[in-house]
C-alpha positions, 0 to 999 in steps of 0.5 A, a space after each residue: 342176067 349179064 347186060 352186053 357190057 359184062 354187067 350183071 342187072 338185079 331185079 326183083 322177082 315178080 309176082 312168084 313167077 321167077 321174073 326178074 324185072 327193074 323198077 316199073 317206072 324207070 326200068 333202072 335196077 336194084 342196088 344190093 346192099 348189106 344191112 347193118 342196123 335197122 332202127 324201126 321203118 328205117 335201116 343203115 345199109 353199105 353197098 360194095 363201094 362201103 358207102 353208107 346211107 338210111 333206106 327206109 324198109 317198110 316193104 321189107 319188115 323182116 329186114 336184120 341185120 347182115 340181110 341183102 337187100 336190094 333197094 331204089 330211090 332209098 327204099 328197100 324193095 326185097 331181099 336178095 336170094 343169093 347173098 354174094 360179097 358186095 364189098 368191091 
C-alpha cells in the first residue's frame, strides 16, 4: 500500500488474514533487508542503502542467507513474499 507521498509501508500480515499492519506499539513499518549470514539467533543483514547491521532472528528461525526479512527495533519479525531489489 503507497502512503500519500508515493512511499510504499511494509507491514507484516496478520494472524493469515492478509492484513498488513505496522508495529502494535508505535505503528511505525517494517524495514526489508537482505540477509547474508546468520550466526545462531543473530543475522548480518544490509538494507538498500548497503548499510549493515546484526538483528536478532528469534522469530524467524529459518531465516538464510539471500532471505528478506522485514525487521524493527533490531529484530526480524517476518519474512517478506515478494523479494524485490532493495539496494537503492
Amino acid at each position: 500500500m503507497a502512503s500519500a507521498k508515493g512511499r510504499v509501508k511494509v507491514g507484516v500480515e496478520v494472524h493469515g488474514r492478509g492484513e498488513t499492519k505496522g508495529c502494535g506499539s508505535c505503528s511505525d513499518a517494517a524495514v526489508p533487508v537482505r540477509v547474508l549470514e546468520v550466526n545462531g539467533s543473530q543475522a548480518v543483514v544490509e538494507d538498500r542503502f548497503g548499510r549493515r547491521s546484526e538483528v536478532a532472528v528469534d522469530f524467524v528461525p529459518e531465516a538464510r542467507p539471500g532471505d528478506v526479512l522485514l525487521t524493527h527495533l533490531g529484530v526480524a519479525i517476518g519474512q517478506a513474499r515478494e523479494t524485490h531489489e532493495i539496494r537503492g
